[in-house]
N, C-alpha and C positions, 0 to 999 in steps of 0.2 A: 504493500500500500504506500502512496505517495502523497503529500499532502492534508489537508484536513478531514477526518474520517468522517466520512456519509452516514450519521447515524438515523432510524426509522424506528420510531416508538407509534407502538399500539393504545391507545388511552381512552378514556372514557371516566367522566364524573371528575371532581375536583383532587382524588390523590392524580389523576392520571395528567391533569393539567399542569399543577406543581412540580410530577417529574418531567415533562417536558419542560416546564421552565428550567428545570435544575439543567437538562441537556443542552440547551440554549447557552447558559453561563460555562458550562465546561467545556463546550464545541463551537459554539458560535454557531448564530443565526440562522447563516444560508448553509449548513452542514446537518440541519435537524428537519426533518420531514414528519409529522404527526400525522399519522391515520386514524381518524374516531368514528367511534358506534355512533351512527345512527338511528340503533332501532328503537331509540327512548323519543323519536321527534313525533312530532303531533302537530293535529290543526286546533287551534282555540279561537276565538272569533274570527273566525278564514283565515288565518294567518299561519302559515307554517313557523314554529318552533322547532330549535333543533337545540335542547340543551345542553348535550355533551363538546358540541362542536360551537358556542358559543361560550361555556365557559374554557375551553382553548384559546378561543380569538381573546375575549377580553383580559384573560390570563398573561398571553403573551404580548399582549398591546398593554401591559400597565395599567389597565384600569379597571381589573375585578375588585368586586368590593373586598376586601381584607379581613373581616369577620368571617361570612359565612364560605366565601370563597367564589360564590359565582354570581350573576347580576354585574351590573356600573358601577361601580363605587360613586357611593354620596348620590345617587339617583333618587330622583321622584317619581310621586304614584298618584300624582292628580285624575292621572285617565282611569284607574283601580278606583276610585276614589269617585269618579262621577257613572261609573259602571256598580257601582255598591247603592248608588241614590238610583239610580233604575229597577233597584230593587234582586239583581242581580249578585252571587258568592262572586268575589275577585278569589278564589281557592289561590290559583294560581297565579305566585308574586311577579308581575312583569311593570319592569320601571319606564318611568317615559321615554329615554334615550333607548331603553332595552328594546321598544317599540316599534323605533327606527330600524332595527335590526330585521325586525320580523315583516312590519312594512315592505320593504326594500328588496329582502329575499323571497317573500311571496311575490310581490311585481316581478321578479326577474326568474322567476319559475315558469309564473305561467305565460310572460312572453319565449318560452321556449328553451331559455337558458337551462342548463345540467348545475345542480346542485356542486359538482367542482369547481363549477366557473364561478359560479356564485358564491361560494365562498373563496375564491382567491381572490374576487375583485373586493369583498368586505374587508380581506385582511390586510390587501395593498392598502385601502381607503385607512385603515387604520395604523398605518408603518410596522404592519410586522412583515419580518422577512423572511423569516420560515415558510415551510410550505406546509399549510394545514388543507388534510382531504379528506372529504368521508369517505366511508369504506365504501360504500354503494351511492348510484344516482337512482338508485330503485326504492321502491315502497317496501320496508319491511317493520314491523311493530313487534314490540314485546309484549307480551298479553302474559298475564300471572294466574294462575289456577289456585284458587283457596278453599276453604270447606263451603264457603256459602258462592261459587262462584267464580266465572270470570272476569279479571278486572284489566282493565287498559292499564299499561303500566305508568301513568301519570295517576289517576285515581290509587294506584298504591302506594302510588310511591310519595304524592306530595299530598292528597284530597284524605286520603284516611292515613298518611301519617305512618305508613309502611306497619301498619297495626294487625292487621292479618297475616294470617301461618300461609306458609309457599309451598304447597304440597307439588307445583311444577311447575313449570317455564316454557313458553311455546313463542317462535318468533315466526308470525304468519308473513309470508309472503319470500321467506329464504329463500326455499328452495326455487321460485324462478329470478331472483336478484343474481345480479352478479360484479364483481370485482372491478374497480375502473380500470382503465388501461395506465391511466397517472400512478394509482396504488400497486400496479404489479412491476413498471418501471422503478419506481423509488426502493422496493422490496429487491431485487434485481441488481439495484446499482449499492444497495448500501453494505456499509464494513462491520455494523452493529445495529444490530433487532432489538427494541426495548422492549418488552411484556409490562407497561407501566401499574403499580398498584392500585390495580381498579378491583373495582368485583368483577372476579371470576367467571362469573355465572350471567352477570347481564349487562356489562358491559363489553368483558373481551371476551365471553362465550358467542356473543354471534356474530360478531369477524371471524371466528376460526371455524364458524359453520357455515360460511360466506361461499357458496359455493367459488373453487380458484385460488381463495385466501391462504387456507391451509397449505396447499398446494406450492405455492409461490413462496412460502417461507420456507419451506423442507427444502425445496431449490437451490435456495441463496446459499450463498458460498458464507455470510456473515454470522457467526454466534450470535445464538436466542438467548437473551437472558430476561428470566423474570424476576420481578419485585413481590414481594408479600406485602398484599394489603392488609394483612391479619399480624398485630403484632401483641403476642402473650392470650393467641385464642379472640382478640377481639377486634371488630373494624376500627381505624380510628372516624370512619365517618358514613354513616349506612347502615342498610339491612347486611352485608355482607356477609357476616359471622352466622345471624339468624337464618339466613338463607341455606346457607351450607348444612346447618342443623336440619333444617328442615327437611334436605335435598338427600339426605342421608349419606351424606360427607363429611368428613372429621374438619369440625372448626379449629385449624390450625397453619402454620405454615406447613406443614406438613403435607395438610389437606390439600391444599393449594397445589402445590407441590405434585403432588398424585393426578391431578385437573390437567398439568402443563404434561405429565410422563411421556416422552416418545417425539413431544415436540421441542422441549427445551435443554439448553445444553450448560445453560448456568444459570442458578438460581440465589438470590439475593435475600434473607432473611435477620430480622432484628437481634440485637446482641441478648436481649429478656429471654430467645427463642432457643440460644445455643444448641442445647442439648438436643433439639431437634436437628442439628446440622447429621451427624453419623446416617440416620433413618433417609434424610436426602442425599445426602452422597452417593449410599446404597443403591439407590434407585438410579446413580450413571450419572445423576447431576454434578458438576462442578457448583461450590458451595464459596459465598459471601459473605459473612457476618460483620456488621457494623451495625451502627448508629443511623436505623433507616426510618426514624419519625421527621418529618422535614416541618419544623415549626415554624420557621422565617427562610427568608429567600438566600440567606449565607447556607442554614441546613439544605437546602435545594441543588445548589450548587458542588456541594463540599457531596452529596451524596451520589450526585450524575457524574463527580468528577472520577470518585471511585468507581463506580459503576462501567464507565469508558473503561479505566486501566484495564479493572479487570475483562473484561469482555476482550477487548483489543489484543491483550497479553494471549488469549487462549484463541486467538483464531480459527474458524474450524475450517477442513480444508472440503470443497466439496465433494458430491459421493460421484 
């Protein structure tokens, strides 16, 4: 390898946003390529929303909000606000500026544009220089099975408060979605695969059921390495942990661990977790252990920078 290394992280949800930013600080900019689940987007009053791929953008543009991690930071809710006087639930927090977002890329859908175009011209508009892509320009949702029902996964996930048992996972419309041609290029050209700490199971479980996806990282000549989003058995941010219980999967790095087997070649777990390193090794993994909670934007960076050595240092050759 020559030059600065072409890293490509998988992400989805606000840990998966933060280790892309952390990649960004330890590779620089135009070296980081972010592919996100799309199958969390949805229509709300006409307007397509795409949450995962919106807290990337405003992540990487500087201006997520800092508490909760995703939204504008310091944004208003005047239109929430006179849609609550119509007598209407605002459930779902969307800020005025956030608005603009949803605006802009509903108008540019339905004149025709593909969901890649439309978000690289949102993130030009916003000076990030990464390249962020969804995994699909196709319809695909994540629908959640509970005892009382099917639920859209925004009703579970923000409208009841992720309060319901997940007795299963169905992501309608996979199987005829497919891969962009942008995401199977950047997988193709890159030195290092990030499996960012997202949930397993419904953020980076339907990329790697994407019909192609899977396919195209086994290809790549670049070591896979995943992150635990589960650190000491618990999400730091999600249904995550509860999921896996539910899903009747061991809530652990571990667990996790067993989720990626066959496709991942380095795996990344918290220093609380050690003793689970042996049990992942076992399993053919190359093993990480650090300080992988990223509380501010220096943990972010100091954690993707490790993340690079390692990966980088173990290059796999292809088959």
């Amino acid at each position: 390898m020559t030059g600065s290394p072409r890293i490509v992280a998988l992400a989805g949800g606000v840990g998966g946003a933060k280790m892309a930013d952390g990649l960004v600080q330890a590779a620089g900019a135009e070296c980081v390529t972010v592919v996100v689940n799309t199958a969390d987007d949805f229509v709300l009053y006409g307007l397509h929303i795409a949450p995962d791929l919106d807290t990337v953008l405003y992540t990487l543009a500087g201006i997520a909000n800092p508490v909760v991690g995703w939204g504008i930071d310091r944004d208003t809710h005047a239109t929430l606000g006179a849609i609550a006087g119509y007598g209407r639930d605002p459930w779902f927090q969307v800020g005025d500026r956030d608005l603009a977002t949803h605006i802009l890329r509903t108008e540019a859908l339905r004149s025709g544009r593909s969901l890649t175009h439309v978000t690289a011209d949102l993130a030009a508009a916003l000076g990030v220089r990464s390249s962020i892509l969804p995994m699909t320009n196709d319809r695909v949702a994540t629908m959640i099975r509970t005892p009382d029902g099917p639920l859209e996964f925004q009703d579970y996930f923000v409208r009841r408060r992720q309060q319901d048992e997940v007795i299963d996972v169905a992501f309608d419309g996979i199987e005829a979605a497919s891969v962009t041609d942008e995401v199977r290029a950047a997988i193709a050209a890159a030195d290092l695969i990030v499996l960012c700490p997202s949930n397993p199971i419904v953020s980076i479980g339907p990329m790697l059921l994407l019909p192609g996806l899977r396919e195209a990282l086994i290809a790549a000549g670049a070591l896979i390495v995943a992150v635990s989003p589960l650190v000491g058995g618990k999400a730091l941010k999600g249904p995550a942990d509860r999921m896996m219980t539910s899903l009747g999967h061991e809530s652990s790095a571990a667990g996790v661990a067993a989720l990626y087997a066959g496709l991942v070649d380095g795996f990344v777990l918290d220093t609380v977790d050690a003793e689970l390193e042996p049990r992942i090794a076992s399993g053919g993994m190359r093993t990480l252990v650090t300080e992988a909670v990223m509380r501010d934007a220096p943990d972010r960076g100091r954690l993707a920078t490790e993340i690079v050595a390692f990966g980088l240092s173990r290059a796999r050759v292809p088959a």
